[in-house]
C-alpha angles and dihedrals in degrees: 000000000000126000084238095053110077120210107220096188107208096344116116111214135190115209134188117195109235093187147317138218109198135162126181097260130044101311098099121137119170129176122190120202118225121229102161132010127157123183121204140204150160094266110029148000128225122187130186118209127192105235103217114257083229104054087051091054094054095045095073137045109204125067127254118222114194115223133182101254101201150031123012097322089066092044096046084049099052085053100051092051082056095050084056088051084252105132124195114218120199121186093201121014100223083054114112094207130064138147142242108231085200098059122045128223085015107133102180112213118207104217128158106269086261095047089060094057095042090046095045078048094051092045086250083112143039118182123010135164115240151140126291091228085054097046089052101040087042101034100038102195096313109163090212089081119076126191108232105182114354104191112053092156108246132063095089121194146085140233103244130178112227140188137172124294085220140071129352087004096045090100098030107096097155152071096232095042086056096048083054099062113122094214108079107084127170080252083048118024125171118269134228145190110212149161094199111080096169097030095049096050093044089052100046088049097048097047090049107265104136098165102067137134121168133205107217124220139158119239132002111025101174101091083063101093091046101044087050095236091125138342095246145005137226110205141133111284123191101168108358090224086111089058092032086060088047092055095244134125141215118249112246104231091010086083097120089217088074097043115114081206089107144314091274090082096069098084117170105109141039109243141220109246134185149171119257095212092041088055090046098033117036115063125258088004088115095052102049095046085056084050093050094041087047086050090049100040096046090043091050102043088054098054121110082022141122143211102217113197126182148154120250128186114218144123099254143008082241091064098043086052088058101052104040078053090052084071129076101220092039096086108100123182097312099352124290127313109232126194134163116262107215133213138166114258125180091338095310131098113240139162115235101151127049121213099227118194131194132161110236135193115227105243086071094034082117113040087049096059084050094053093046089052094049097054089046102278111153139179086030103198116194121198128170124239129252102180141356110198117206120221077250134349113258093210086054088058092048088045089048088045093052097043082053090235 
């Protein structure tokens, strides 16, 4: 009997496929879902029901927001939500529930990242915050999950493929030279350590390598090759300095960034991830997942910008306009905004000087300030952004667009 083939004695089972990846030769992964099973014996039954996603949205009012409980995914979340002015408030620390003051009838929930998506998945959650590569390995394609925002700037890394820097693999610096290797056979595949048991599978199909098995592990993954355990591993990288130590080498090309396999390989950010029939189904979930996208996209937009001020003489708004147009880095958002500065003089009230305001990146930050003060600018003020609002969110309008509402 094969290892993939278990033996349920006298306990009838119903199965329903939830997907496949298959090749013709030995790369096959299958995973049933179970929605009944009941096993019997002489003493005593157990059965296992699935619960509706729908009956577990209606049985609770308030909505349910997925966080990384631990490490420094949790930390660099946290945060994030404070950078948006969105606090979480924890009564305990060792609690695994807190609130946000700023958003009502929002209870937070801190899972393992896995744990959101299967829980979004199960109707437990609505909305969490979680990588891209755990969406995709968790959520498999499921359309229930919708990606709210998919670029909230941290998070930093990439899923690479490595191998060792020695023997057979010392000239081999590339995907397709590896797929070239004469030495993987259906008797003799090549062998990798993975987390990714839906990913892994998916990349090595689509670039070619059809004789693959992998050995599947959580956490570090680098002391594989030496240990003898596979040939190469497919893992989450930041740095490289961890694989570099162990004497391996990412694959030029087998960089999973750079795969057209799916969007999951494009790794450099945590997402904002919700379900479809939470959003259509729960009250208020909708509105307070506009009001958490508007807090992220303002806040993000404005970072690495700055609010310029400064006093200009002329003889109109009009003329002031002119000249701070006349300069490349002077354009602001929508152009400057130009209003009269005004002083007592000789017992009258006139303007001389024009407040003139421009938002500004920061990698001109400086020459903009030397080409205000070329043209007469004066008592040059310099602020950083909080937020930039949009008229209206362009994400809100795609979510809209996808909920087909």
């Amino acid at each position: 009997m094969s290892l993939l083939q278990p033996h349920f004695r006298q306990c009838p089972t119903a199965f329903t496929p939830a997907f496949s990846i298959s090749s013709n030769h030995s790369l096959y992964v299958s995973v049933s879902k179970c929605s009944f099973i009941s096993c019997c014996s002489s003493q005593s039954q157990t059965a296992v029901v699935d619960v509706p996603i729908d009956s577990k949205i209606a049985e609770r009012d308030e909505i349910r927001f997925g966080l990384p409980s631990k490490g420094r995914m949790a930390a660099d979340t946290l945060d994030l939500l404070k950078d948006f002015q969105l606090s979480v408030k924890q009564v305990n620390p060792r609690q695994y529930v807190a609130q946000i003051p700023q958003l009502s009838n929002v209870e937070v929930w801190f899972q393992r990242p896995k744990d959101i998506v299967r829980k979004l998945l199960s109707g437990d959650l609505d909305l969490g915050i979680v990588g891209l590569d755990t969406v995709t390995e968790y959520g498999q394609g499921n359309e229930d999950l919708i990606i709210v925002h998919d670029a909230l700037e941290y998070g930093d890394c990439r899923l690479s493929l490595a191998i060792p820097k020695y023997g057979i693999f010392e000239n081999i610096n590339s995907l397709q030279e590896l797929s070239r290797m004469p030495q993987w056979t259906i008797e003799k595949p090549l062998r990798v350590a993975t987390g990714f048991t839906y990913l892994g599978p998916k990349f090595m199909k689509e670039n070619g390598l059809r004789h693959v098995t992998f050995s599947t592990a959580d956490g570090t993954l680098e002391a594989a090759p030496a240990m003898g355990i596979a040939y190469a591993i497919l893992d989450l990288v930041s740095s490289g300095t961890t694989l570099k130590e162990n004497n391996l080498k990412e694959i030029e090309g087998g960089v999973v960034l750079e795969s057209q396999v799916t969007r999951a390989f494009t790794l450099p950010d945590f997402i904002l991830v919700a379900s479809r029939k939470a959003l259509i189904q729960r009250k208020g979930a909708l509105d307070t997942t506009h009001e958490i996208l508007e807090r992220f996209e303002a806040h993000l937009r404005a970072l690495g910008q700055f609010t310029v001020t400064a006093n200009m003489r002329g003889g109109s708004a009009e003329e002031v306009a002119e000249r701070v147009l006349s300069q490349p880095s002077l354009a602001g958002l929508q152009g400057p905004t130009v209003c009269p500065v005004f002083c007592k003089r000789d017992g009258k009230v006139a303007a001389d000087y024009y407040a003139m305001v421009i938002c500004v990146p920061k990698k001109a930050l400086f020459k903009s300030v030397q080409q205000l003060r070329a043209i007469g600018g004066s008592g040059v003020l310099i602020s950083p952004l909080t937020y930039i609002f949009d008229e209206e969110t362009p994400r809100w309008r795609e979510l809209l667009s996808k909920l087909d509402v």
